[in-house]
C-alpha positions as CSV (number, residue, x, y, z in Angstrom):
1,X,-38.9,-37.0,-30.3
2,X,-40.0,-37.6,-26.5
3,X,-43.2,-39.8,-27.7
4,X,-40.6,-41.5,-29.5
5,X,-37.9,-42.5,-26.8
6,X,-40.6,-43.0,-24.5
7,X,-42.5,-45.5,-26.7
8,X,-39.2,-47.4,-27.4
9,X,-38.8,-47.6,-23.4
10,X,-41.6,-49.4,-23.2
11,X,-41.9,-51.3,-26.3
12,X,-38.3,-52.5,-24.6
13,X,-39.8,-53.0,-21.2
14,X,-42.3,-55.1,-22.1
15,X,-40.5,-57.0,-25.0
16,X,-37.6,-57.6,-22.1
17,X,-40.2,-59.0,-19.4
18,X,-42.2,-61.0,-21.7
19,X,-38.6,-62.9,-22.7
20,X,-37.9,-63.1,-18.8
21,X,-41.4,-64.8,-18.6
22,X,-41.3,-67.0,-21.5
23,X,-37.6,-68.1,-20.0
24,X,-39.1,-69.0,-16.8
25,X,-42.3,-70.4,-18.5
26,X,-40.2,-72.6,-20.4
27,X,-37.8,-74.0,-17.6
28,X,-40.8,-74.4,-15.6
29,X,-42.7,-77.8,-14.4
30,X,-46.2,-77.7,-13.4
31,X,-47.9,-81.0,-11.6
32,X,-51.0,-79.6,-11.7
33,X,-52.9,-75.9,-12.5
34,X,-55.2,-75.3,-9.6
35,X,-59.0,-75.0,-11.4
36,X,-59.8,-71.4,-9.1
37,X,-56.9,-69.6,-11.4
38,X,-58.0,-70.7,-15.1
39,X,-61.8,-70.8,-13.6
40,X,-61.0,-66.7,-13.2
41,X,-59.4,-66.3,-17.3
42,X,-62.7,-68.0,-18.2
43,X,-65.1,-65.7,-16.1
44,X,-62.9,-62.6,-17.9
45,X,-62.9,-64.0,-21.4
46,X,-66.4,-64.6,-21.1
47,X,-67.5,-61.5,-19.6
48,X,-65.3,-59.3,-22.2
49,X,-66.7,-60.7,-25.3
50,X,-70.4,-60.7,-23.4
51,X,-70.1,-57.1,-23.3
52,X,-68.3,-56.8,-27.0
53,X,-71.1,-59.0,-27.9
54,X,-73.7,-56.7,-26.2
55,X,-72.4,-53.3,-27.6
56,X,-73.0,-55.2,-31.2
57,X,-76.6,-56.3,-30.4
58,X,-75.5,-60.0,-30.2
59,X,-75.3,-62.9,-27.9
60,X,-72.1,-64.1,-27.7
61,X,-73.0,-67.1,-29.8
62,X,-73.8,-64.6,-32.5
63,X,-70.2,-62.9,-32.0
64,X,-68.1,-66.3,-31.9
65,X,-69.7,-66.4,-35.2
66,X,-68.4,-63.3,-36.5
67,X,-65.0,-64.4,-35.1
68,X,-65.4,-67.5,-37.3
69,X,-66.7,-70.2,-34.4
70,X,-69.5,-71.9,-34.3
71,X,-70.8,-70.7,-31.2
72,X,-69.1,-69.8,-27.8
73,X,-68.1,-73.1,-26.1
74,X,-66.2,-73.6,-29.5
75,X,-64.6,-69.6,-28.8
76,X,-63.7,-70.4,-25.7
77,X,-62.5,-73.6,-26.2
78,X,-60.1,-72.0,-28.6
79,X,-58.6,-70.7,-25.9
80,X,-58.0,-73.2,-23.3
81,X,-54.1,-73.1,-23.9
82,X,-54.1,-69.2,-23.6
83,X,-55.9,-69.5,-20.1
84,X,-52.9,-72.5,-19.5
85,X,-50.3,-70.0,-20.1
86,X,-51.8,-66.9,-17.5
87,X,-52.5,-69.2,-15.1
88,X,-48.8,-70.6,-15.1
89,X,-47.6,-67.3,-15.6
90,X,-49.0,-66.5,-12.3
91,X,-47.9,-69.1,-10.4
92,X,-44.3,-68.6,-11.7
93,X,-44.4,-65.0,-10.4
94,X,-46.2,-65.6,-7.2
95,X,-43.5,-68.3,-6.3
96,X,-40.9,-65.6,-7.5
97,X,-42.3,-64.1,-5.3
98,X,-42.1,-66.1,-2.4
99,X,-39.0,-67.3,-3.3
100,X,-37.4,-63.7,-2.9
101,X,-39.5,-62.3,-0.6
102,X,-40.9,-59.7,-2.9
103,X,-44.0,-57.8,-1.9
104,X,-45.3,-54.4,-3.7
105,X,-45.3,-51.1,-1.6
106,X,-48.3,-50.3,0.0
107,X,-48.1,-47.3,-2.8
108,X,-48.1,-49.9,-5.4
109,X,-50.9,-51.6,-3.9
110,X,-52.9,-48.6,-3.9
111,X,-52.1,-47.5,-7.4
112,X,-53.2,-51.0,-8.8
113,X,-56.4,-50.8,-6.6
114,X,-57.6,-47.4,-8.3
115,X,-56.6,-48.9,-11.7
116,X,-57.9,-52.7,-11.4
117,X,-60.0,-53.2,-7.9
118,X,-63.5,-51.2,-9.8
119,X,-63.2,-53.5,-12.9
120,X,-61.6,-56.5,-11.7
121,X,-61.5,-56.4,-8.2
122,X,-59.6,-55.9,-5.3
123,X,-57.5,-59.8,-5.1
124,X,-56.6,-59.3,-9.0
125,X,-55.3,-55.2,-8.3
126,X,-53.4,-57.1,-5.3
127,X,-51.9,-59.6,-7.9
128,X,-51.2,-57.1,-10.5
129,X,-49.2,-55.2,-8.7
130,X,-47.2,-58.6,-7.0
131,X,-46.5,-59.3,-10.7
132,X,-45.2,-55.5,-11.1
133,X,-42.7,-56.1,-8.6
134,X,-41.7,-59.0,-9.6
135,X,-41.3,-58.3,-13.2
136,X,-39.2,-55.2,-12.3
137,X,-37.5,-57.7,-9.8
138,X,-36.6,-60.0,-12.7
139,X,-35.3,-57.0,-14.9
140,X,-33.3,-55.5,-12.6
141,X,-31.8,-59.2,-12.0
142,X,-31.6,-61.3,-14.9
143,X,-29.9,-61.8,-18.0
144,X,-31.6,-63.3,-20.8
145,X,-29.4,-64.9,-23.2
């Protein structure tokens, strides 16, 4: 029963935050996304599926294929409004953020460095574990109606 509580927690958790963000998402105005953060979702999109693509013997034309696109610019094109949504996701946290003076423990900062620095490097572990805060920030503080 423990694996069951404890998946419920966070099934919670995360459905709770992810109303939290979609609320501020939604109540949000943007003048403009700076290129820098949706430039980085590209470079990740298209490095993941590079590798997926490699461990199948593909290019990644071959693999949009098999994903139903005609090549890759069409894949990732596909997903311009999902790179939209991270990059305004973390603006809205960073200026959280600012706004309330929120900045991750030095323990937090090294926790998301061993976890995201190697793979994604060390500004993106820093930024993970802003959003961390933040998000448990928000929980502790909002009500989502």
């Amino acid at each position: 029963m423990p694996c069951a509580a404890t998946f419920n927690d966070a099934l919670y958790a995360t459905n709770y935050e992810n109303a939290i963000v979609d609320y501020l998402m939604s109540n949000s105005t943007f003048k403009e996304l700076p290129s820098e953060i949706t430039n980085y979702y590209i470079r990740m999109f298209l490095n993941y599926y590079n590798q997926y693509a490699t461990a199948y013997g593909m290019d990644l034309n071959a693999f949009a294929q098999t994903q139903g696109y005609t090549d890759a610019d069409a894949m990732l094109a596909a997903s311009d409004a999902y790179f939209e949504h991270l990059a305004k996701q973390d603006l809205i946290l960073q200026a959280v953020a600012e706004t309330k003076s929120l900045a991750p423990t030095q323990e937090e900062l090294d926790d998301a460095k061993s976890t995201y620095a190697d793979t994604y490097g060390e500004n993106r572990a820093h930024l993970n574990a802003l959003q961390s805060c933040v998000l448990d920030w928000l929980e502790e503080n909002s009500t989502v109606a």
